[in-house]
C-alpha positions, 0 to 999 in steps of 0.5 A: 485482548484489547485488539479484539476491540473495534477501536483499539490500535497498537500503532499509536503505541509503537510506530511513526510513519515519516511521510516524503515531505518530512510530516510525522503521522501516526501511521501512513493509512492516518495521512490525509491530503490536508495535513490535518493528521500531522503530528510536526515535522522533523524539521522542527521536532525530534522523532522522540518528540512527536511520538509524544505530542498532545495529539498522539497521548490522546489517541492513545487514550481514545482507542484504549477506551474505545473511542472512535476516532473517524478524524484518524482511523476512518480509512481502516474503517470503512475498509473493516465495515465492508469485509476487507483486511485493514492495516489496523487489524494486520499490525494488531496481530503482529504486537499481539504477543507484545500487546499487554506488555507494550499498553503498561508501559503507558502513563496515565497522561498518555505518554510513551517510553521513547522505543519506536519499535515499528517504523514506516519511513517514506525516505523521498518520492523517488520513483520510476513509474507513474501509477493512475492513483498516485501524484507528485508526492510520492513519484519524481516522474509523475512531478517530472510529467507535471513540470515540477522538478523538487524531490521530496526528501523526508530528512537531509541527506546525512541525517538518520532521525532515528539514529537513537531507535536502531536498537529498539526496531523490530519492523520496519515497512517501506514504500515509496515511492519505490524503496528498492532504488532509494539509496537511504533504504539500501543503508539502513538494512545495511546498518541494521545488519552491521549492527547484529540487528537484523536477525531480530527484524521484520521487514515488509515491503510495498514495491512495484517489483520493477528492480532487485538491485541497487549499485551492483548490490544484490537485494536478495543477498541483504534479506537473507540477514533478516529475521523476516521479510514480507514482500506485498508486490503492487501488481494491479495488471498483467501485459498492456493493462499493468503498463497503463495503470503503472506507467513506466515499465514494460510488464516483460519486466517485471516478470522476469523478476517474479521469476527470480524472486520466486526462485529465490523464495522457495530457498530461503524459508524466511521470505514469503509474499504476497500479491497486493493489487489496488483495486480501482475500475481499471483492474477489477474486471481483469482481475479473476485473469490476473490471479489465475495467470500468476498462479499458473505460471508458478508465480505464486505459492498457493492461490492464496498469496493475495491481499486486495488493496481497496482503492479509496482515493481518488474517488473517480477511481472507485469501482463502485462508479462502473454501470451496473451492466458492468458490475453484473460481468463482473460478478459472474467472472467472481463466482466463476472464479471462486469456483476455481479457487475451491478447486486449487485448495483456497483457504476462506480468507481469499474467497471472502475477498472476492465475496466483499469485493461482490459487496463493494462493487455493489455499493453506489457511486457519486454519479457526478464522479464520472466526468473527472474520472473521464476527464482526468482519464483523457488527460493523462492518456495524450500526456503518455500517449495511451488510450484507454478504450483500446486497453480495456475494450470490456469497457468501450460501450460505457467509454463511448457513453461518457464521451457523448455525455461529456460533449454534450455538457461541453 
């Protein structure tokens, strides 16, 4: 099959990613801060357009013929080349019964038939909390922080670009932003249900698990009109840790939800999850603690729902940055946990998880990276008034460490 190939992709096939600021990108793991990956904006084209411009018919070809394209694809990459999930991989096995049927349809030239099957619409950057890693274009309260008050808004209000592809759509993934407080979210899987699409769609979320309502509108009563819906929850923390990585809500908030949504999971066999956390020097000593405090309080089905989300961006945020004492913690808490994990009926995919993630933190850094780290760290700790040697005191030594270094290179 072609998605046994390193190279091939069905994204490009079926999919369009809108990005808050109304740029088209074959997908949203393509999107690169220098826009170099936009395929137009919906300002100027059509989504039908885009989906066969000059740029997307060739990576169309270049895949199926196992091209490598590093310009496109290289963050699925570097995520397959050191063990971890990528999306790349996730999506081919959500197509692949489709996958000879959908390639066949394709002329010679690259060209498409106009049925986007699968969307990832980054409606704005609306959002109620400040994550480390992120910035102004997918959070209004990291803009609002910044000073900057625009909202990004992929297309104007009262405007559906995808008006015409409601009847072809079999998955959608939203993110953010934070989708459950977007009111565009809220109207097209009312829409989809209006129509008698919704038993044929899959939803997959990205979502902080902050809310699970929107204007007296329960979420949970929409997703039982759903074929599917997979709920990846981007929980990097638990307690102080989780406020200060994602600023902006107290973690007795969201476990609360974890509580109702659990509940609700176990009625309703069309709706499964999974923990996602971005994985950043911030997390990956807490880890292990994290995943057996949710699987413990009954947050989890089995210890298996955990897909690790590998930071790549930005780079001072690398966990192959830490010292190497830290590093060596970090590998006995890994092994200690993959012994409970065997002990809990682990299946082999989680437990190579934390194997590559041993690979991975074993990986050398940029050793220049560790003054933006600090200095970035230090900024945003006065903005919010967080600190963080007080958060993470397993790190207090290599914290004091870089401050001299930093007062001594002025």
């Amino acid at each position: 099959m072609k998605s046994s190939s390193k190279t091939f992709c069905i994204l490009p096939f079926v999919h369009s990613h809108v990005n808050t600021d109304g740029e088209v990108y074959p997908c949203c793991v393509g999107w690169t801060p220098d826009k170099k990956t936009s395929l137009g904006k919906l300002q100027d084209s059509s989504i039908e357009d885009l989906f066969n411009s000059e740029t997307l018919k060739k990576l169309r070809i270049d895949l199926l013929n196992g091209v490598r394209r590093d310009d496109f694809c290289t963050a699925c990459y570097q995520r397959e080349d050191n063990g971890f999930p990528s999306a790349r991989i996730g999506n081919n096995r959500d197509f692949t019964d489709q996958e000879d049927d959908i390639v066949s349809t394709m002329l010679p030239d690259g060209t498409m038939p106009e049925v986007i099957k699968s969307w990832d619409i980054r409606y704005s950057n609306l959002c109620n909390l400040k994550c480390r890693s992120c910035g102004d274009l997918y959070s209004t309260t990291w803009a609002a922080e910044n000073g900057n008050t625009v909202e990004y808004k992929a297309f104007p209000e009262d405007t559906d670009p995808l008006e015409a592809q409601y009847e072809n759509i079999e998955k959608i993934y939203f993110a953010g932003g934070e989708p459950l407080i977007m009111p565009e979210h809220f109207a097209s899987l009312k829409k989809l249900i209006d129509l008698n699409r919704a038993s044929k769609v899959k939803l997959v979320y990205n979502t902080n698990m902050t809310k699970l309502n929107y204007n007296k509108h329960n979420l949970l009563d929409f997703w039982k009109e759903f074929r599917n819906v997979t709920v990846g929850m981007s929980i990097d923390a638990i307690g102080d840790r989780a406020n200060y990585i994602r600023n902006g809500v107290k973690w007795s908030k969201i476990e609360n939800n974890l509580k109702v949504f659990s509940n609700f999971v176990a009625d309703n066999s069309n709706v499964n999850f999974y923990y996602s956390p971005t994985i950043s020097l911030m997390n990956v000593h807490s880890l292990t603690d994290m995943h057996q405090f949710l699987y413990n309080k009954g947050y989890m089905k089995t210890v298996n729902d955990f897909l690790f989300n590998i930071l790549i961006h930005p780079d001072y945020f690398s966990i192959s940055l830490l010292p190497e004492s830290i590093k060596k913690e970090i590998k006995e808490k890994i092994d200690n946990h993959v012994l409970w994990l065997k002990l809990h009926n682990s299946n082999k995919d989680i437990i190579e998880q934390y194997d590559n993630l041993i690979t991975y933190l074993e990986t050398s850094a940029d050793k220049t990276l560790e003054k933006e780290f600090y200095v970035r760290t230090k900024e945003l700790d006065k903005k919010r008034n967080q600190d963080f040697e007080k958060t993470f005191p397993e790190y207090s030594s290599w914290w004091k460490t870089l401050s001299k270094g930093h007062i001594a290179n002025g």
